[in-house]
N, C-alpha and C positions, 0 to 999 in steps of 0.2 A: 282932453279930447278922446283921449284910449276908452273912457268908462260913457260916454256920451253912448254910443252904439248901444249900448247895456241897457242903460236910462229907456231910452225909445223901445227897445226888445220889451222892458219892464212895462212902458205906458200902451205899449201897443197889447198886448196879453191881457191889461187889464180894462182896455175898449172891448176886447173880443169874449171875457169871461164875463161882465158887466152882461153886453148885450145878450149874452149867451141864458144868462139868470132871467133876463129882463122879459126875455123872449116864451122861457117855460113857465116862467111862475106867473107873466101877464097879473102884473100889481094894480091893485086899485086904491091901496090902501097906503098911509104913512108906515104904518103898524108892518107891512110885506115889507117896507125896506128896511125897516130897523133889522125885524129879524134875518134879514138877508147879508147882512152886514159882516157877523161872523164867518158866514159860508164862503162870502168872497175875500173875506180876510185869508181863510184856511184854503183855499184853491189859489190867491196869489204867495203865499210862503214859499214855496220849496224853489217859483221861480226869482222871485225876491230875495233868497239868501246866494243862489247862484251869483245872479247881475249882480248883487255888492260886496263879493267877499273880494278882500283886496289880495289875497295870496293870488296868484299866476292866474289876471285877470282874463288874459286870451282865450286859456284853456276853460275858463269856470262861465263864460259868457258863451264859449263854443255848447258846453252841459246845457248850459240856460235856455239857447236857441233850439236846442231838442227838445229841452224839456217842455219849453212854451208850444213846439210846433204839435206835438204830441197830447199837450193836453188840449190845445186849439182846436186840435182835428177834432177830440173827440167831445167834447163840446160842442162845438159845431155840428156835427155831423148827428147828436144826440138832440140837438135844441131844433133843428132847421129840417133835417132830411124825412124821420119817420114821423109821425101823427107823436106828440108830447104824451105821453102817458103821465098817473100818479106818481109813479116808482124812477121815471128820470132824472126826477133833482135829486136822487143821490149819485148820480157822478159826480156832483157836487160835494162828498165825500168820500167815497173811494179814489178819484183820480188824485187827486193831490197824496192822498197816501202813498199809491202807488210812483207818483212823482218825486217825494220823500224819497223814498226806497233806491228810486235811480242815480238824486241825487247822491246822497250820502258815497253809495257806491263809484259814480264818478268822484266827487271828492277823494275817498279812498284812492281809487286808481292813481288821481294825480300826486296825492303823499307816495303813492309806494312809486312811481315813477320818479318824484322827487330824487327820493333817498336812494333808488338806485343808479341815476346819472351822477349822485352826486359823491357817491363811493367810488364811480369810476374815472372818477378825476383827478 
């Protein structure tokens, strides 16, 4: 039940990054989703390794919900708000890097919080 909330964070992120894609690249083609395939693979990771790493699930699904709202936004806010330009669908690879990066770094955080409550016990 604890990882269920995670699950739904993971399936809801990947309605909103889908439509997000669906919405700038306006497909016509079989051929637009194959190649789309990879870029939604690499925009779902970094919140996909959050939602199922099983170390101190609270805290790594807390990272996850940032990290999903964060790229949500801006996805959203790049697909829907201004006129879609050529150069848009690369959020589509800089956000997840950048997402990467927070990742990792929360992870860190939570190691080094680890090892330090657990020194002091």
């Amino acid at each position: 039940m604890a990882a269920k909330w995670r699950l739904i964070l993971l399936s809801l992120y990947a309605v909103v990054t889908a439509a997000a894609m669906i919405a700038m690249g306006q497909p016509e083609t079989l051929k637009w989703y194959l190649l789309a395939i990879p870029f939604f693979l690499w925009a779902m990771a970094p919140v996909a390794w959050l939602c199922l790493r099983r170390k101190r699930p609270l805290a790594s699904g807390i990272g996850a919900a940032i990290c999903a709202a964060a790229g949500a936004a801006i996805f959203g806010s790049t697909a829907w708000l201004p006129p879609a330009d050529a150069q848009a669908g690369l959020v589509f690879v800089f956000v997840p890097a950048y997402q990467f990066a927070f990742a990792v770094l929360w992870v860190a955080a939570l190691a080094i919080i680890a090892r330090l409550t657990s020194k002091e016990s």
